[in-house]
PADRENTOR-569042 format. One line per 4 residues: number of its first residue (from 1); their letters; for each residue x, y, z of C-alpha. Coordinates in steps of 0.5 Angstrom, whole numbers, m for minus. Layout:
N
NUM) a) X,Y,Z ~ ...
END
This chain:
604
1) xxxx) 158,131,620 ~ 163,125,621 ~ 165,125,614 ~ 168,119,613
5) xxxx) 162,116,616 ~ 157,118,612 ~ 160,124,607 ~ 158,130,605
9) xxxx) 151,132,606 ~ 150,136,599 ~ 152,128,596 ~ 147,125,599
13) xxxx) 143,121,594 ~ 135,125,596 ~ 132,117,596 ~ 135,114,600
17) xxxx) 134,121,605 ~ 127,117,606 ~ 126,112,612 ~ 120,108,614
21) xxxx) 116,109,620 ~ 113,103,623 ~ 110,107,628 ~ 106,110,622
25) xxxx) 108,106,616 ~ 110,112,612 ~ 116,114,609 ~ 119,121,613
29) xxxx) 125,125,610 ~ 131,125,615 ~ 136,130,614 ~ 143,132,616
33) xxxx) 143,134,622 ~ 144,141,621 ~ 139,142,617 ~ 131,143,618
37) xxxx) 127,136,619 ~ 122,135,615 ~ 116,129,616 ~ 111,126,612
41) xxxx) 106,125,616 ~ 108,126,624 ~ 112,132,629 ~ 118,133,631
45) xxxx) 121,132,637 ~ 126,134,640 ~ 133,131,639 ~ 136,127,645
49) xxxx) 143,125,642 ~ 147,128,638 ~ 146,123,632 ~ 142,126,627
53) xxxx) 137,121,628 ~ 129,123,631 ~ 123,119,632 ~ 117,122,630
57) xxxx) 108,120,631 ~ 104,119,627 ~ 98,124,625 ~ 91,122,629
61) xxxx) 84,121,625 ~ 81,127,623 ~ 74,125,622 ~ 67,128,622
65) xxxx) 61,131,618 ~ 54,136,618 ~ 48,134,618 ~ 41,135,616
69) xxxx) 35,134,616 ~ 27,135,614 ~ 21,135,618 ~ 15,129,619
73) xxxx) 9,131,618 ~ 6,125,621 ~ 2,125,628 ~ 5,121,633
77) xxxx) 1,115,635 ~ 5,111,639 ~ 5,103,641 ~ m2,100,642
81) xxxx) 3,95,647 ~ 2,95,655 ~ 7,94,659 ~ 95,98,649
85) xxxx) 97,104,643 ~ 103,101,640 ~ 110,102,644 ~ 114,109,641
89) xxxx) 121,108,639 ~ 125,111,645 ~ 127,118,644 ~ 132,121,640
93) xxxx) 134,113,636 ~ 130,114,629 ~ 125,108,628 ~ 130,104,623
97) xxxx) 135,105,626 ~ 137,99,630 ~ 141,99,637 ~ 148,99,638
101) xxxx) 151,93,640 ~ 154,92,647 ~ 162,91,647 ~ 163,84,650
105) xxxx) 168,84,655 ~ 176,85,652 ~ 173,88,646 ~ 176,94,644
109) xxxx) 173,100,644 ~ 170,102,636 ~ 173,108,633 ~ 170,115,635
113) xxxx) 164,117,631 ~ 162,109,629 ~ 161,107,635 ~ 157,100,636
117) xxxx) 153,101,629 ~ 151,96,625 ~ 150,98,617 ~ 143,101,616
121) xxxx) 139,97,611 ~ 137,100,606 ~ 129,101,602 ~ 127,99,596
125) xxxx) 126,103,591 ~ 119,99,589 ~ 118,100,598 ~ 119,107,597
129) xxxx) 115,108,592 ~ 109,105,597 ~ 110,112,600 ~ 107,116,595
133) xxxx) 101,113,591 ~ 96,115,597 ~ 96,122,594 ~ 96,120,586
137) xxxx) 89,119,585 ~ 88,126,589 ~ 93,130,584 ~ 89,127,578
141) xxxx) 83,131,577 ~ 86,138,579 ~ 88,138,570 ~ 83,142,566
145) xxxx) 80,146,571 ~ 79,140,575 ~ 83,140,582 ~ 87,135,586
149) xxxx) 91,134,592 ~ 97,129,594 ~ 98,131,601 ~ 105,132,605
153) xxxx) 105,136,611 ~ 111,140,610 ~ 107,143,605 ~ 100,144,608
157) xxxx) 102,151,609 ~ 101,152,601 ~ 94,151,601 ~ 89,156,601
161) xxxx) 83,155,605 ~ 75,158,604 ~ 69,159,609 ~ 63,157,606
165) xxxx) 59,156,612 ~ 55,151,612 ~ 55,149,605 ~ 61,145,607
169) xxxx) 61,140,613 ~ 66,140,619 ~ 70,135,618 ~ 71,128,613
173) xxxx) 70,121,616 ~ 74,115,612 ~ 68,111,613 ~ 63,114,608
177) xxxx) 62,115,601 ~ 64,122,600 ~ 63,128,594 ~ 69,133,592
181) xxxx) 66,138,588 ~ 73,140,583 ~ 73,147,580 ~ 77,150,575
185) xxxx) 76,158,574 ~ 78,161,569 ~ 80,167,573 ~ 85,172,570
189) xxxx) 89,175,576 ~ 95,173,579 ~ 101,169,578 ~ 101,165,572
193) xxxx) 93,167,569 ~ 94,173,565 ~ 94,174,558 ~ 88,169,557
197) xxxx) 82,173,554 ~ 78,177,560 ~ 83,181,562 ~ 81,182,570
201) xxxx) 77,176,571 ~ 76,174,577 ~ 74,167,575 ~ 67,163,574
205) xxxx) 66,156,575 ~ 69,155,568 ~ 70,148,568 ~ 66,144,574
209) xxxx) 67,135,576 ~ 62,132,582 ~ 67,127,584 ~ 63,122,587
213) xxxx) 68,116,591 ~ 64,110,594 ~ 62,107,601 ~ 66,101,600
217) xxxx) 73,105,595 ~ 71,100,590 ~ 69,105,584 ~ 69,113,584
221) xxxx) 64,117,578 ~ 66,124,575 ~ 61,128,573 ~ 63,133,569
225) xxxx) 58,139,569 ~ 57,144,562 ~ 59,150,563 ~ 53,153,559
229) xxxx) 49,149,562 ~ 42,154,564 ~ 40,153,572 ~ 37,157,577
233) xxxx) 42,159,582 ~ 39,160,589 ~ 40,164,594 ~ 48,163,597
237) xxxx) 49,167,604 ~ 58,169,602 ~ 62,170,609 ~ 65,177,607
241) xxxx) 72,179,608 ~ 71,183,615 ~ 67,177,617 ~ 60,179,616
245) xxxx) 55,176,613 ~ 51,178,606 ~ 46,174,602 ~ 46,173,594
249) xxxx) 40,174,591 ~ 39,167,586 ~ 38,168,580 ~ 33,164,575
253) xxxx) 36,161,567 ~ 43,163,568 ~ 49,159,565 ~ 52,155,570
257) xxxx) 59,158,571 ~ 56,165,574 ~ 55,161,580 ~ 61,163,582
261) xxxx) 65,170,581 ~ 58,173,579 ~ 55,179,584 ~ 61,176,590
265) xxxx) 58,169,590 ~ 64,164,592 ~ 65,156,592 ~ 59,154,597
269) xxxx) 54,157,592 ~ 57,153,586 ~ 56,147,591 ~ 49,149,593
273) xxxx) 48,150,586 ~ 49,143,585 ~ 45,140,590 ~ 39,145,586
277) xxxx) 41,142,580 ~ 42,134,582 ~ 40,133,588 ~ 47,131,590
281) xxxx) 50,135,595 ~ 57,136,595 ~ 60,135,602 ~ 67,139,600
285) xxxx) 70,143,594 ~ 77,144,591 ~ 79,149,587 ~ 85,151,582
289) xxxx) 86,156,575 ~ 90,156,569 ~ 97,157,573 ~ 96,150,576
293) xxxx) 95,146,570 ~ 102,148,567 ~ 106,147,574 ~ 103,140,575
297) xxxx) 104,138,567 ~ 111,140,568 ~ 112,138,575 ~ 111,130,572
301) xxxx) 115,132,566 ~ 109,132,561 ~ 103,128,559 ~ 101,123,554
305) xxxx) 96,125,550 ~ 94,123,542 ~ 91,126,537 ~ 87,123,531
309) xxxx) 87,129,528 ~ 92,135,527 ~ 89,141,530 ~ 92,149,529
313) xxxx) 88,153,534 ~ 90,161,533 ~ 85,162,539 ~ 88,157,544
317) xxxx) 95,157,540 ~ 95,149,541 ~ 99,147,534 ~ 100,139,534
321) xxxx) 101,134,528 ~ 96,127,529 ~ 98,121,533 ~ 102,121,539
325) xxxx) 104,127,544 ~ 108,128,550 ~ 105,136,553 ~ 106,141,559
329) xxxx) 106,148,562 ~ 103,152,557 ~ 102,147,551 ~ 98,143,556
333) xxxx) 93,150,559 ~ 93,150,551 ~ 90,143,550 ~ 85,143,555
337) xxxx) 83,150,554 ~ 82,148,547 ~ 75,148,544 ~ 74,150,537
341) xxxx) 78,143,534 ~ 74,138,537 ~ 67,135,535 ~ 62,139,533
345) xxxx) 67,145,537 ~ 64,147,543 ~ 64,145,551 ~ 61,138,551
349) xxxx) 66,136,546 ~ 72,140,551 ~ 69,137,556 ~ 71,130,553
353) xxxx) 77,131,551 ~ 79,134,558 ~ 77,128,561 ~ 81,124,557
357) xxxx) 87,128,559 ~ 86,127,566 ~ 86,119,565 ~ 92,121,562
361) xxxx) 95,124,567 ~ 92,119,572 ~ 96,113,569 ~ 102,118,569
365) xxxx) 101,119,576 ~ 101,112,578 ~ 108,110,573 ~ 114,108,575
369) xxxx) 117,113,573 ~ 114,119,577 ~ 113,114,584 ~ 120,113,584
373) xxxx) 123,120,583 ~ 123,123,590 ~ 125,130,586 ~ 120,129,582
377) xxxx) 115,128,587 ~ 116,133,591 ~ 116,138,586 ~ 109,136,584
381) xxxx) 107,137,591 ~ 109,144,591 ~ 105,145,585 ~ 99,142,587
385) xxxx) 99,145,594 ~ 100,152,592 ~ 96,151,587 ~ 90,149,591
389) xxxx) 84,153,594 ~ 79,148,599 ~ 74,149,604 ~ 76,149,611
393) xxxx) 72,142,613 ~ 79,140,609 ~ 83,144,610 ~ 87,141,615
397) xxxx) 93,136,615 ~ 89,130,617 ~ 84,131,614 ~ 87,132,607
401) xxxx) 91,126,608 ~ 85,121,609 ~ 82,123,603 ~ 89,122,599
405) xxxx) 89,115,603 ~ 82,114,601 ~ 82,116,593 ~ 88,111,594
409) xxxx) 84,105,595 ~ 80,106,587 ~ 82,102,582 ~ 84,106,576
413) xxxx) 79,101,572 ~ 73,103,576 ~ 74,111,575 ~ 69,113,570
417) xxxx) 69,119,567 ~ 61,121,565 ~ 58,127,563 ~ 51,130,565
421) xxxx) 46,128,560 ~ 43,135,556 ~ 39,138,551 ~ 40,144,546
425) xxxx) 36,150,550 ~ 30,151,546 ~ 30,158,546 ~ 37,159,543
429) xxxx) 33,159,537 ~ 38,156,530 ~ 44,157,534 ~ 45,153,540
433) xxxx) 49,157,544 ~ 46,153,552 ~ 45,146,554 ~ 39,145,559
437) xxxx) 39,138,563 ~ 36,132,560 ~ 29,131,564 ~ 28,124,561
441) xxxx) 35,121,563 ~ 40,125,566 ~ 36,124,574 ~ 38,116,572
445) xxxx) 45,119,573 ~ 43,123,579 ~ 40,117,582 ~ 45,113,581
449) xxxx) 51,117,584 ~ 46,118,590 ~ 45,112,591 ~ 52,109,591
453) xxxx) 51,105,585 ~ 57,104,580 ~ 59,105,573 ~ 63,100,572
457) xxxx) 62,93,573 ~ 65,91,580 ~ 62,83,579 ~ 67,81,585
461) xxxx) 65,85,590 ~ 58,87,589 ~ 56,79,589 ~ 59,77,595
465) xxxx) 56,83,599 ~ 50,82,595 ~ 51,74,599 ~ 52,77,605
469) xxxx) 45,80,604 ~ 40,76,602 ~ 43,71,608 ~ 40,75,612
473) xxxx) 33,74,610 ~ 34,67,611 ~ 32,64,617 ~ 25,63,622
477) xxxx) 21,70,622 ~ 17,72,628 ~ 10,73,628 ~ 7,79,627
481) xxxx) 5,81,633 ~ 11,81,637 ~ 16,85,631 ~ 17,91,635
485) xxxx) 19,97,631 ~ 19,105,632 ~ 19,108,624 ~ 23,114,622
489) xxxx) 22,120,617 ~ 30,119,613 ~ 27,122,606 ~ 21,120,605
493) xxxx) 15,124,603 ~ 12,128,609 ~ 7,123,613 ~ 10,117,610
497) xxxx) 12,115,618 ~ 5,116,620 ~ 2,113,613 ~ 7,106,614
501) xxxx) 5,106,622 ~ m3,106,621 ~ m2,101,615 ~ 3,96,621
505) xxxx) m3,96,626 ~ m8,96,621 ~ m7,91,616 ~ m1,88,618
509) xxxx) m3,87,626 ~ 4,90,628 ~ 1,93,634 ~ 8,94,638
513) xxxx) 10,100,633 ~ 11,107,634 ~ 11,114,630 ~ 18,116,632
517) xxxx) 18,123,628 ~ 25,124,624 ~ 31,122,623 ~ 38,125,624
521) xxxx) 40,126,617 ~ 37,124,611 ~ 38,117,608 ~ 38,115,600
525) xxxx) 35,108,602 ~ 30,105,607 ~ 35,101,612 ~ 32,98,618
529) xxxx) 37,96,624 ~ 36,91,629 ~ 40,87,635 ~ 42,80,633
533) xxxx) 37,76,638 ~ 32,81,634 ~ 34,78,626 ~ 27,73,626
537) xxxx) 23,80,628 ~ 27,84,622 ~ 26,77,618 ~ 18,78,618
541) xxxx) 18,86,618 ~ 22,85,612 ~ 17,80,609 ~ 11,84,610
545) xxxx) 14,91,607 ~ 18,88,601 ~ 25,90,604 ~ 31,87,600
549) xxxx) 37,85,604 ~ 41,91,603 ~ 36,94,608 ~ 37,91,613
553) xxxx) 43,92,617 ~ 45,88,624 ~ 47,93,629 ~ 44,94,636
557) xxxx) 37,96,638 ~ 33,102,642 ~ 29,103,648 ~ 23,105,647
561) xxxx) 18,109,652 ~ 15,102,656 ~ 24,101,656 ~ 22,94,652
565) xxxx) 28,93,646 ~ 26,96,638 ~ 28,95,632 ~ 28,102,627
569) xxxx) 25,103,621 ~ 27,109,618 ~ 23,111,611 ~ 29,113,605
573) xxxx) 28,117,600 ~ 27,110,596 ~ 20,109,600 ~ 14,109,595
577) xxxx) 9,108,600 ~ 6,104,605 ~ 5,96,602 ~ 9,98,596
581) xxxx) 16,94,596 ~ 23,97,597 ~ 27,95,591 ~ 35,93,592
585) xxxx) 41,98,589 ~ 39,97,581 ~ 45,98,576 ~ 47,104,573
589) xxxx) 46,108,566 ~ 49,107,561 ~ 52,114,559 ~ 54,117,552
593) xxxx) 61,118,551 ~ 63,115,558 ~ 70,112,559 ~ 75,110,565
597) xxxx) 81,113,567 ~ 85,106,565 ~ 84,107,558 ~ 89,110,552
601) xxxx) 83,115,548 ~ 84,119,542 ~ 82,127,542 ~ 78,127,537
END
């Protein structure tokens, strides 16, 4: 390196080592030439001159999902109707750096080594700090045995990876809502997790968050689930070692954490336990351990935390006077470990004080002080990553980026932190040693997650969406006999496509129907799509059947067995019956003890 020009590598300030791409908007690492190149995202490509300099491309969208479906039971009564990608930076010039001047004629030649060049403008640190916040929201929830991510790609090797067949889909869209199940084991072997109790333990599923992030990126819910919460869990197919595969037999009245661990049962049958439990399914999970919560919390420098009373506990060994704190490594393990000085003493009143914690966390993520440290960034990217097992629909590059870019777009304020509602398990006698799931309110929580519906209040959004839809039954309807729709089991109850169609034809005098069977994958809600020339017949069928706005959906129609344009009706899970009206989003529940990541709480 010509060290007049540019000094020696080893004085280098690491932040300004970060240069813009605008082939992919993010910030890439450009080293001295002699040392290994590292991009985030984008690949290498092989130097053409031998100035240091390289361009690199951005990552392609990884994208894509599993579905399935159920069957209709309904008949099959048909219709009574007769009849340029963007231009690279050349090769081997990085993409910030600008061309060389060309010499005028009679200019002397510059000196060797400084030849044409302009001075390099440097970044901003608050542009710098852009770079990174896309990972931020990810890392947050992998405290406290729940698990996070912030992507860098020279890092993905760090990641471990788990097949849980078809409990996990293929891929991820950035286009859908999207459900992480996050679990902490309390597994005792290995690096960092010896010395806890249970010497041995190869882990349950000790602490347990269904992170919902909505459609739309303007609210995500954490759902924590108890630990001791009885379930039954069913049957999970493991794939073993060797490559074959074995079954679990399920069992009935269990505490939730044997989910995992218990007779071989891996992270997909945790997941198929929470679908069993609130009918959400889960479309991926991240897991970490004890070791990842002190690496994290000293990779930030610690995290804030306030107590509203002083706690010495000699079985965590947590010992803080009253007020404010600043905690990491095993000071931290020991805080969210710490379930004896809380309330009334037990899981429920843990649970609230780890997600306190996680908020903490969060806020520290997405300050100042840790977005404009590159070393500090870096060395929280090596403890996530090495401390994260997923499955292997996330387990890629691509993907892993996308969800950090996606986590990124929620605001703190509309995170909410909630719990599932439970009683005392009756049959613990006068010790309550076991929750059981609220039957009265707990599938108001379930639903509200399921259907997308926030805890928070998003007032802006969601009234201009909800603008947008009741605009959509405005306007002239087309007379019943000329709407032409097919009908679609998305959900509904068996028969309900066959129900629906027999009372169009019968009451409502919409011959031109159709029985269509089932739909591709499930639906929450009942939609009906339609071309735009067919929004009067969408407008009268919505009429008839009681169909807010949301449910109608433009986008484009299909052809039918007579090869005529028709709309689709396919019946969700809403769908009470035929005649009955489909009701529109409701609010969601208050939850006792929610809170929001923005918020500065007391553990108490």
């Amino acid at each position: 390196m010509d060290a007049q020009g540019r000094g020696r590598a080893d004085n280098i300030d690491p932040a300004d080592q970060w240069v813009l791409n605008p082939n992919t908007g993010e910030y890439e690492l450009r080293l001295a030439p002699s040392a290994p190149q590292s991009s985030v995202p984008g690949q290498r490509r092989p130097r053409a001159r031998d100035n240091g300099d390289r361009d690199n491309n951005g990552d392609r969208d990884n994208s894509g999902g599993r579905d399935s479906s159920g069957r209709d039971t309904g008949g099959g009564a048909r219709s009574r109707e007769g009849g340029a990608p963007p231009r690279e930076p050349r090769q081997g010039r990085a993409a910030d750096v600008p061309a060389p001047r060309r010499a005028r004629r009679g200019e002397p030649e510059p000196p060797q080594g400084r030849r044409g060049r302009r001075p390099v403008k440097k970044k901003s640190t608050a542009k710098k700090a852009l770079a990174w916040t896309g990972g931020s929201l990810a890392l947050v929830l992998v405290v406290a045995g729940g698990a996070g991510y912030l992507y860098l790609k020279h890092l993905e090797g760090n990641v471990t990876t788990t097949d849980v067949g078809d409990a996990a889909k293929n891929g991820f869209s950035k286009n859908d809502a999207f459900n992480i199940l996050i679990i902490g084991t309390d597994k005792r072997t290995g690096k960092g997790n010896e010395g806890y109790g249970d010497k041995g333990s190869l882990g349950h599923a000790d602490t347990n968050i269904l992170l919902h992030v909505s459609k739309d990126r303007t609210n995500a819910t954490a759902l924590s689930i108890p630990r001791d919460l009885i379930v039954d869990v069913p049957d999970c197919e493991v794939i073993q070692p060797d490559g074959t595969k074995k079954v679990v037999a399920g069992t009935d009245g269990v505490r939730f954490n044997t989910s995992l661990g218990q007779e071989d049962r891996n992270p997909g049958c945790t997941m198929n336990t929470v679908k069993a439990v609130t009918g959400i399914q889960p479309d991926h999970f991240m897991m970490v351990d004890f070791h990842a919560v002190k690496t994290l919390t000293s990779a930030v420098g610690g995290v804030d935390v306030c107590l509203a009373h002083a706690v010495d506990d000699p079985d965590s060994h947590l010992k803080l006077s009253a007020g404010k704190h600043k905690i990491e490594g095993e000071q931290a393990l020991a805080f969210v470990r710490t379930r004896h000085s809380w309330g009334n003493q037990g899981d429920l009143d843990r649970i609230k004080v780890q997600q306190k914690f996680m908020g903490s966390l969060m806020r520290k993520m997405s300050s100042s002080d840790t977005l404009t440290s590159p070393t500090k960034l870096l060395g929280l990217a090596e403890a996530a990553t090495k401390a994260l097992t997923v499955d292997k629909g996330i387990g890629n590059v691509g993907t892993l980026k996308d969800i950090a870019l996606e986590l990124k777009k929620v605001p703190p304020k509309n995170i909410s932190f909630v719990t599932v509602p439970v009683l005392d398990n009756p049959a613990d006698g006068v010790v309550h040693k076991t929750v059981i799931v609220n039957p009265t309110t707990a599938p108001e929580v379930f639903d509200a997650i399921r259907d997308d519906v926030s805890f928070t209040d998003v007032k802006k959004k969601e009234n201009a969406a909800k603008d947008a839809q009741a605009a959509r039954l405005k306007g002239t309807k087309s007379a019943a006999s000329e709407v032409r729709v097919r009908i679609l089991n998305g959900g509904a109850e068996p028969g309900s496509a066959q129900e629906t169609l027999n009372w169009m034809q019968t009451d409502k005098g919409i011959l031109k129907s159709e029985n269509a069977g089932n739909a591709p994958a499930p639906l929450a809600r009942t939609t009906l799509e339609y071309a735009p020339d067919q929004a009067p017949q969408a407008r009268e069928l919505a009429a008839l059947m009681g169909l807010p706005g949301s449910a109608l959906k433009p986008g484009k129609s299909v052809t039918n067995a007579q090869g005529l344009p028709t709309m689709t009706l396919t019946l969700g899970k809403d769908f009470k019956g035929a005649g009955v009206p489909v009701t529109g989003p409701k609010k969601a529940p208050k939850v006792d003890g929610q809170s929001t990541a923005d918020k500065v709480e007391c553990a108490s």
